[in-house]
DRENDO-1510 file (C-alpha; in Angstrom, 1 decimal, always signed):
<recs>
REC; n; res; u; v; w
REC; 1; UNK; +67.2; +27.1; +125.3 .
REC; 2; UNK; +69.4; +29.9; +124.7 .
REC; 3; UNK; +69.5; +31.9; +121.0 .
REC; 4; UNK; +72.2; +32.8; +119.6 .
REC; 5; UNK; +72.6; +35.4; +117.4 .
REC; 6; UNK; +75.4; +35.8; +114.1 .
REC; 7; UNK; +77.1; +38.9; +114.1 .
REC; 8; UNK; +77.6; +39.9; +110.4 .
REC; 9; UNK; +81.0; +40.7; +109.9 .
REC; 10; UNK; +82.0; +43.9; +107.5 .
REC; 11; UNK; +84.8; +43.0; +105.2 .
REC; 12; UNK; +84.7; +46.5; +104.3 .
REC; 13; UNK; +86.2; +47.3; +107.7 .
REC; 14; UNK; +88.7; +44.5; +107.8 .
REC; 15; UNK; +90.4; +45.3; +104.3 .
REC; 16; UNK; +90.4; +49.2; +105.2 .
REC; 17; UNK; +92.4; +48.5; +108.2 .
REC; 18; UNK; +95.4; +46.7; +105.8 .
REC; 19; UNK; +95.2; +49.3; +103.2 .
REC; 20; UNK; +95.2; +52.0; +106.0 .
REC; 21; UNK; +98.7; +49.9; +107.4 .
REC; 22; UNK; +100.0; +49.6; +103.8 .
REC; 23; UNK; +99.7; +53.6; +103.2 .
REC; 24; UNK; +101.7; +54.4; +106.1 .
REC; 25; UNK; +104.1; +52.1; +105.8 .
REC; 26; UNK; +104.5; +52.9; +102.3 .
REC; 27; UNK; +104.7; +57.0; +103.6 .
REC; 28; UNK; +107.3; +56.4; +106.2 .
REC; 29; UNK; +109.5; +53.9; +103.8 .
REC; 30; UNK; +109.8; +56.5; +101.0 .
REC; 31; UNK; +110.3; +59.2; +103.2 .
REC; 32; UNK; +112.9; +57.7; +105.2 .
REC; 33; UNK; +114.4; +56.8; +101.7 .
REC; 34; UNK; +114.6; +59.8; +100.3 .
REC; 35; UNK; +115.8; +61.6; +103.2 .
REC; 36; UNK; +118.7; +58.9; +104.1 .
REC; 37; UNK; +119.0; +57.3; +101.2 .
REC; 38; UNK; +119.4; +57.7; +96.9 .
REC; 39; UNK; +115.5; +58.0; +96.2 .
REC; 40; UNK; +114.8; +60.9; +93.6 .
REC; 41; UNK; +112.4; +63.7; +94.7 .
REC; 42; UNK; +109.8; +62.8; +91.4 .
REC; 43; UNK; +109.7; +58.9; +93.3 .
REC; 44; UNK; +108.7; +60.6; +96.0 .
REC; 45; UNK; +106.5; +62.6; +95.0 .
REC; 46; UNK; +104.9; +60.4; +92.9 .
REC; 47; UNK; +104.8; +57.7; +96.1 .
REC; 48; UNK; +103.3; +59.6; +98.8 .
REC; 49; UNK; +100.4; +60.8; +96.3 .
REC; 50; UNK; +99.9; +56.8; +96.1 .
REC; 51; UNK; +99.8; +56.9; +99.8 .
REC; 52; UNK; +97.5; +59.7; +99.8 .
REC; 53; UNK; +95.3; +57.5; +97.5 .
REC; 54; UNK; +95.2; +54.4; +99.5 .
REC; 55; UNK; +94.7; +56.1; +102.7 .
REC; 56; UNK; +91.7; +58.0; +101.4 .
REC; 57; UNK; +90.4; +54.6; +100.1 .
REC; 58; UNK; +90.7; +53.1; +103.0 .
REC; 59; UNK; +89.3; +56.0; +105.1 .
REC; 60; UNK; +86.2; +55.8; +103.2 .
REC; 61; UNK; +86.1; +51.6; +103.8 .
REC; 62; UNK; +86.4; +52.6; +107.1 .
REC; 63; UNK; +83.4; +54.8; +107.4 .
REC; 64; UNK; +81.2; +51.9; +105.3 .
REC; 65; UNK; +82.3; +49.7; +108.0 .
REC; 66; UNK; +81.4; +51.7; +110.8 .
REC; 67; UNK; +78.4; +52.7; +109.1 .
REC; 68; UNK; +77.2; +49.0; +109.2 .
REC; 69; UNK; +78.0; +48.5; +112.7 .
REC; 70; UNK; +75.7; +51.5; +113.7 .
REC; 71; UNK; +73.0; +50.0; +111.0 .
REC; 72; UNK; +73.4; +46.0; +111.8 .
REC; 73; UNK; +75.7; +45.6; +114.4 .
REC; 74; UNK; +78.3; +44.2; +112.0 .
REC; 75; UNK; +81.9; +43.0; +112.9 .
REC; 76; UNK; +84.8; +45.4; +112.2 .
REC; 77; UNK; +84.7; +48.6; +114.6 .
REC; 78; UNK; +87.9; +47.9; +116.0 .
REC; 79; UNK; +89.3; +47.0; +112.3 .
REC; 80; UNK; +88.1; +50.2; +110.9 .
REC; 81; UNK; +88.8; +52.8; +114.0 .
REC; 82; UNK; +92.6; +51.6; +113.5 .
REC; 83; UNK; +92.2; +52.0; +109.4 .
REC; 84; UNK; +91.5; +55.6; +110.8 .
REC; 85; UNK; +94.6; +55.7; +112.7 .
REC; 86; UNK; +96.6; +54.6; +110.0 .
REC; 87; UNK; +95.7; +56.2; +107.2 .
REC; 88; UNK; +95.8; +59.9; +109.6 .
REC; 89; UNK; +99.3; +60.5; +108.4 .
REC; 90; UNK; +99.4; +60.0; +105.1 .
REC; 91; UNK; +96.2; +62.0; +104.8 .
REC; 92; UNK; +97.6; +65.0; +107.1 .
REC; 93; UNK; +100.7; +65.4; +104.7 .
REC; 94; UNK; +98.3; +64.8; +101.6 .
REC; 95; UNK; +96.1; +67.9; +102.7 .
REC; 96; UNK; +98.8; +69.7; +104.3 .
REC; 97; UNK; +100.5; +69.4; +101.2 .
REC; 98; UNK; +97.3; +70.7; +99.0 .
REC; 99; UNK; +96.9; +73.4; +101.1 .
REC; 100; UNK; +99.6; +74.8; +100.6 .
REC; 101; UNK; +99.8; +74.2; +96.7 .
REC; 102; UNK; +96.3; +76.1; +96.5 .
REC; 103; UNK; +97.7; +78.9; +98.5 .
REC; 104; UNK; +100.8; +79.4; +97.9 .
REC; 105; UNK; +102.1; +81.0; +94.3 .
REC; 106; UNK; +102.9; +78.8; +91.1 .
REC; 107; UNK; +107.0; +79.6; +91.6 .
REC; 108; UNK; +110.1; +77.8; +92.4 .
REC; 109; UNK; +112.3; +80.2; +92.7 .
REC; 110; UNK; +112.4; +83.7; +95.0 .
REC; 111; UNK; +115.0; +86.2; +95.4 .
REC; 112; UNK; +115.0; +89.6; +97.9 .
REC; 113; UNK; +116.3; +91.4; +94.5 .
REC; 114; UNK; +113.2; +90.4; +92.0 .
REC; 115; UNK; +115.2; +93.2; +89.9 .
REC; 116; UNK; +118.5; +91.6; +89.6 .
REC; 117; UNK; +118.4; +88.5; +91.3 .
REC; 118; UNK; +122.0; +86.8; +92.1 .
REC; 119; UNK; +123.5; +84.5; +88.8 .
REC; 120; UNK; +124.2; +81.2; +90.0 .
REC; 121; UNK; +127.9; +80.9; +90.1 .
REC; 122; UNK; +127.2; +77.1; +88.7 .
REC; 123; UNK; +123.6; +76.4; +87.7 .
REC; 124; UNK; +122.3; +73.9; +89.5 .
REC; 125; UNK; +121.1; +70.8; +87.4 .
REC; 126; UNK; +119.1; +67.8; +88.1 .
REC; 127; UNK; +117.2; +64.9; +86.6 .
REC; 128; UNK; +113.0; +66.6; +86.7 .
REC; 129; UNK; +111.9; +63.3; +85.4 .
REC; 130; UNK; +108.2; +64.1; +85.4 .
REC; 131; UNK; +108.3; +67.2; +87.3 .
REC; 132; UNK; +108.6; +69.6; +84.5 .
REC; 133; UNK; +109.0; +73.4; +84.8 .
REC; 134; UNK; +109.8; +76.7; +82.9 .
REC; 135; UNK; +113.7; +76.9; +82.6 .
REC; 136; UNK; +113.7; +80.7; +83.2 .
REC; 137; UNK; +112.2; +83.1; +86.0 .
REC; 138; UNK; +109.9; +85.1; +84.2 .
REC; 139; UNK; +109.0; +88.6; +85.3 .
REC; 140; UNK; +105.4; +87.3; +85.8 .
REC; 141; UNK; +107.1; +85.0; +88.3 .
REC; 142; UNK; +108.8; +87.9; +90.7 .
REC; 143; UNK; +105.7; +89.8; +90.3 .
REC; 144; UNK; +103.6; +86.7; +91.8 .
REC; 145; UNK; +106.5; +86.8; +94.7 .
REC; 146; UNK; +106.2; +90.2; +95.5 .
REC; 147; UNK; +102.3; +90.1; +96.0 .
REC; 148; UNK; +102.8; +86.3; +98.0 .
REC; 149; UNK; +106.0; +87.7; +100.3 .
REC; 150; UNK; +106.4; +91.7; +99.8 .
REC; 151; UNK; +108.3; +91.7; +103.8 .
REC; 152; UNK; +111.2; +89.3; +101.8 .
REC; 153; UNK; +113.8; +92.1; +101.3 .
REC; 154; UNK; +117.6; +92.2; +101.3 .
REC; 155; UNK; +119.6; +93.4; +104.7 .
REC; 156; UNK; +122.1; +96.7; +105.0 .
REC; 157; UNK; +124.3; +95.9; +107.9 .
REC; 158; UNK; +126.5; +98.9; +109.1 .
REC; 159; UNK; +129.8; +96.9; +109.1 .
REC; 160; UNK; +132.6; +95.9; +106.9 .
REC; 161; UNK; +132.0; +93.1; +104.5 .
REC; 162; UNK; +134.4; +90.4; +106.2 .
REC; 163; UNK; +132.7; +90.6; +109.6 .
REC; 164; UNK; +129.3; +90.4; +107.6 .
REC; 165; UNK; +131.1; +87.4; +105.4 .
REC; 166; UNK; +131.4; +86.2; +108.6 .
REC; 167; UNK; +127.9; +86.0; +110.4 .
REC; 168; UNK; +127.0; +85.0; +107.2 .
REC; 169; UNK; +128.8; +81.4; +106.6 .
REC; 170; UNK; +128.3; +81.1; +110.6 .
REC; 171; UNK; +124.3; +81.4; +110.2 .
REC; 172; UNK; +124.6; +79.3; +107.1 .
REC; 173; UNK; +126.1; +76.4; +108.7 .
REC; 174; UNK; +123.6; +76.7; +111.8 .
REC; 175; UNK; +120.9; +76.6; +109.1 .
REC; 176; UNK; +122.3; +73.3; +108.0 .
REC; 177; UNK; +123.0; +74.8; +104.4 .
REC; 178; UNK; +126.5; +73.8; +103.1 .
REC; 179; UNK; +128.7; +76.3; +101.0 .
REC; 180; UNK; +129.7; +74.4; +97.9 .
REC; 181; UNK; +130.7; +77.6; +95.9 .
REC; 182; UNK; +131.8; +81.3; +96.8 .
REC; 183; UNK; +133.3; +84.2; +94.2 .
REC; 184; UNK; +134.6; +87.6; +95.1 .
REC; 185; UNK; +137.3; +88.8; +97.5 .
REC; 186; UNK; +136.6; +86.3; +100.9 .
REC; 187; UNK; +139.4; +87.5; +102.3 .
REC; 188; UNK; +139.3; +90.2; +105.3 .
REC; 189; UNK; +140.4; +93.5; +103.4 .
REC; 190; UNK; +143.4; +95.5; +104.3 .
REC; 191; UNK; +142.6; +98.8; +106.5 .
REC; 192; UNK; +143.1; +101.7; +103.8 .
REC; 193; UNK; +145.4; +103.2; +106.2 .
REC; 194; UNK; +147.8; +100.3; +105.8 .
REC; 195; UNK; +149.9; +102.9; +103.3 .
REC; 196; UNK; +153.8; +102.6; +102.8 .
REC; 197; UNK; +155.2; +105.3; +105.0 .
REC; 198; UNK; +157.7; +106.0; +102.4 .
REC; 199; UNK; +156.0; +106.3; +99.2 .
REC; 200; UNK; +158.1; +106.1; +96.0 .
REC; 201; UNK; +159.0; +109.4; +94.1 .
REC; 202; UNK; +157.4; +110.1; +90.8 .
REC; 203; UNK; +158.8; +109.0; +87.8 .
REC; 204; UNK; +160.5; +111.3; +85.4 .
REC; 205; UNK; +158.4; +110.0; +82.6 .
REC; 206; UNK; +155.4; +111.7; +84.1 .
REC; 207; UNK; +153.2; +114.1; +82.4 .
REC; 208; UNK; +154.1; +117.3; +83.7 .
REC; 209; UNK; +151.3; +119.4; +82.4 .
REC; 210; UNK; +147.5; +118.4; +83.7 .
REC; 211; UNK; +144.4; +119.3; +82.1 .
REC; 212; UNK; +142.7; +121.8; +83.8 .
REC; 213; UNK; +139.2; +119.7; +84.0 .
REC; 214; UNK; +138.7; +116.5; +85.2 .
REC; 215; UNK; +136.1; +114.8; +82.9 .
REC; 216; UNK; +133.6; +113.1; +85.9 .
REC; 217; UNK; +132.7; +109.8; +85.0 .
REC; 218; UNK; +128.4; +109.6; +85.7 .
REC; 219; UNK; +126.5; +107.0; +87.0 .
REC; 220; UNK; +125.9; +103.7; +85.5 .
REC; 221; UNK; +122.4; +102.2; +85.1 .
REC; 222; UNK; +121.8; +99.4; +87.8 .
REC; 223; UNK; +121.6; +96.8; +85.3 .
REC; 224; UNK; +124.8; +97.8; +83.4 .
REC; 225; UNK; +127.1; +95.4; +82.6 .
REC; 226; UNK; +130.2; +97.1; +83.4 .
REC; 227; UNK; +128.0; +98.1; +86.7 .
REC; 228; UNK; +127.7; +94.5; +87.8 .
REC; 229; UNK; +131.1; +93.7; +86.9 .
REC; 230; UNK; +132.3; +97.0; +89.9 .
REC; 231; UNK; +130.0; +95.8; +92.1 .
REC; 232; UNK; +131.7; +91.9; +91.7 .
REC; 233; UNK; +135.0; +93.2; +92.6 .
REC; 234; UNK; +133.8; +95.0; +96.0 .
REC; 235; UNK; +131.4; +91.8; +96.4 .
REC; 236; UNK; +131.4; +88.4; +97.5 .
REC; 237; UNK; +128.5; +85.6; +96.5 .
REC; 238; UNK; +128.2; +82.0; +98.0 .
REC; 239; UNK; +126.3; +79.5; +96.2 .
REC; 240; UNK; +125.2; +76.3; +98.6 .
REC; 241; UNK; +122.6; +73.6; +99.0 .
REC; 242; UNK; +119.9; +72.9; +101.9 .
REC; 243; UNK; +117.4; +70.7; +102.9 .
REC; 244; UNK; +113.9; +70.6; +104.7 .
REC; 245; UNK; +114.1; +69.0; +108.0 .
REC; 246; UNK; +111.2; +66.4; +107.5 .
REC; 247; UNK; +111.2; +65.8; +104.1 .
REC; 248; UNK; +114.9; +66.3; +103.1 .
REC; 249; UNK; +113.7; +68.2; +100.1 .
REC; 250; UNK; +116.5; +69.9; +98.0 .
REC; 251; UNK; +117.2; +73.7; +97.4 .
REC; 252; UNK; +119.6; +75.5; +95.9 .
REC; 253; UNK; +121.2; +78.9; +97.4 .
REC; 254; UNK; +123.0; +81.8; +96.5 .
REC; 255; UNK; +124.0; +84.9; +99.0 .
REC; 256; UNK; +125.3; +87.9; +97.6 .
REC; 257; UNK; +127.2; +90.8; +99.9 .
REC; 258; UNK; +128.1; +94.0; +98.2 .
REC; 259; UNK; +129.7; +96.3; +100.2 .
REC; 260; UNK; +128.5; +100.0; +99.5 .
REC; 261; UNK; +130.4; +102.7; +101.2 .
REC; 262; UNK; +130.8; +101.8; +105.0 .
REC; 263; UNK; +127.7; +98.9; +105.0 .
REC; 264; UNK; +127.2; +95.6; +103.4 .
REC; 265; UNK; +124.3; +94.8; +101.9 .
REC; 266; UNK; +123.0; +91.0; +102.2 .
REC; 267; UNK; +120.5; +88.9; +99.4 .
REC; 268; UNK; +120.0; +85.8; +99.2 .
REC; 269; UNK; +117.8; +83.9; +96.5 .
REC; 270; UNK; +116.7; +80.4; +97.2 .
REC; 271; UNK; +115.3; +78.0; +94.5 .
REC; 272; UNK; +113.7; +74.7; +94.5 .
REC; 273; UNK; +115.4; +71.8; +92.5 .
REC; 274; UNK; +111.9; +70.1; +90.9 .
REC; 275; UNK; +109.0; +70.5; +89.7 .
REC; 276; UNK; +107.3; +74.4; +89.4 .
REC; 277; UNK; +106.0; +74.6; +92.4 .
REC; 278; UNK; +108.0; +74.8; +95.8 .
REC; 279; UNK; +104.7; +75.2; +97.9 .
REC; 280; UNK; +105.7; +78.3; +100.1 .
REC; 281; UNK; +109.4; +76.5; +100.9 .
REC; 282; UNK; +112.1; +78.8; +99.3 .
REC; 283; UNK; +110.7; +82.1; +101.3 .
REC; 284; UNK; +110.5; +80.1; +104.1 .
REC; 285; UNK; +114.0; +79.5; +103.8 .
REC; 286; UNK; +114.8; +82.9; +102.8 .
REC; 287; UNK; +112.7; +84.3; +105.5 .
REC; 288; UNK; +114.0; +81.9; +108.3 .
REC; 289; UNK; +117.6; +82.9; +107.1 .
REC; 290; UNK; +117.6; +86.3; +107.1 .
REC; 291; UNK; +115.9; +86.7; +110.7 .
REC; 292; UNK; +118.6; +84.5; +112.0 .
REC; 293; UNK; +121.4; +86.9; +110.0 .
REC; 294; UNK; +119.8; +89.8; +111.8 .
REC; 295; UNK; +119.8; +88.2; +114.8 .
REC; 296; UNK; +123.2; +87.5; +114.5 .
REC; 297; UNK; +124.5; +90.9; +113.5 .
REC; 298; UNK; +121.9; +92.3; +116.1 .
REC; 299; UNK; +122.7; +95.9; +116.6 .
REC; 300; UNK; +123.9; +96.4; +113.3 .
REC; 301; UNK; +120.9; +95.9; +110.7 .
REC; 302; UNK; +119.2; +99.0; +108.9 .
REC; 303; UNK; +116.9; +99.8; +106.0 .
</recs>
């Protein structure tokens, strides 16, 4: 007579393997609608960290489940190696995600001039819910960027602002980042030759006698407000919006061009909509940004 023997079965396993399917379903849903649809970044946020939760649960079913097939032969190997599966993505983007929180610094907002960082032509605004941070930069916060990204300077470009102006909205909208404001003198500007040929003869009301010295007006410090309002008038500044590819996360941009004698010079300053921390992203941006403006003007970057 043959024996048969009962296989115990590990409910462990089994109910590891539907919480590992519920956190990735509930990763991908959210994800898909925030990036295509109206769901706020805090819901997000606050979602995928439940994700994280259930597929770390279930992760650790999974191992009591495989633990008591190696002890007792129990049912539920297949159940928990696909709880495994499951709950890998939702645990990648968990870590990946804490990674880069412990390593990267506790700011939202960066800027290649941490000294006088662009003004938002319109400051951007958005409902934080319950992701809270400081309203202002502090200069605690451009020290910590200068330590995390020193090489995240502005550009000089040897050329005239409008061909600059130029490679600049063309890289911008190959970066997927759409213009929304822009202040300053767009416009290509007029060769200084470009002079009547006849000019009009002096007035009789001039004054006929000229002082014999010439007072010299001296320099302005760079932080002067009457500096700033100069530098406007031979500048141009674009203010725009961008998103991450995977997540569809929101930031906020501003590019400012100031043309100094016969070269423009490019910053940009990138900020994060939510929450203090942008885990590394704005000087990604930055950084991916500029390397494709001096790719584009290639030939024509210096110091």
């Amino acid at each position: 007579m043959a024996i048969r023997f009962d296989r115990p079965v590990s409910n462990a396993a089994r109910f590891s393997r539907l919480l590992g399917a519920f956190s990735l379903v509930l990763a991908l849903a959210v994800m898909i609608a925030h990036r295509f649809g109206g769901l706020a970044t805090p819901y997000l946020v606050l979602l995928l960290i439940a994700a994280a939760g259930c597929a770390l649960l279930s992760a650790m079913l999974a191992a009591v489940g495989l633990r008591s097939l190696w002890m007792t032969g129990a049912e539920g190997g297949l159940a928990a190696l696909a709880a495994l599966i499951y709950a890998a993505f939702p645990l990648g983007l968990g870590a990946y995600a804490t990674e880069r929180y412990m390593t990267r610094p506790d700011i939202y907002d960066v800027s290649t001039d941490p000294v006088s960082a662009p003004d938002w032509l319109s400051p951007p605004h958005s409902d934080k819910i319950w992701l809270k941070r400081n309203v202002q930069v502090t200069p605690e916060d451009r020290e910590k960027q200068l330590a995390a990204y020193p090489e995240l300077t502005g550009r000089r470009y040897e050329g005239a602002l409008d061909r600059v102006l130029e490679a600049v909205r063309k890289v911008a909208k190959m970066s997927g980042m759409t213009i929304t404001k822009s202040s300053g003198d767009t416009a290509p500007g007029r060769d200084p030759e470009d002079k009547p040929v006849n000019p009009p003869p002096p007035s009789d009301d001039a004054v006929a006698d000229a002082p014999d010295i010439v007072p010299v007006p001296t320099p302005r410090p760079y932080d002067d407000d009457v500096a700033k309002l100069i530098r406007g008038v031979n500048g141009v500044t674009l203010q725009g919006t961008t998103r991450t590819l995977v997540l569809g996360l929101r930031f906020d941009i501003i590019i400012r061009l100031r043309e100094e004698a016969e070269t423009t010079f490019v910053d940009i300053r990138v900020a994060s909509r939510y929450g203090q921390h942008d885990l590394g992203f704005s000087a990604e941006i930055a950084g991916d940004y500029l390397k494709a403006l001096d790719a584009e003007l290639l030939g024509i970057a210096g110091g």
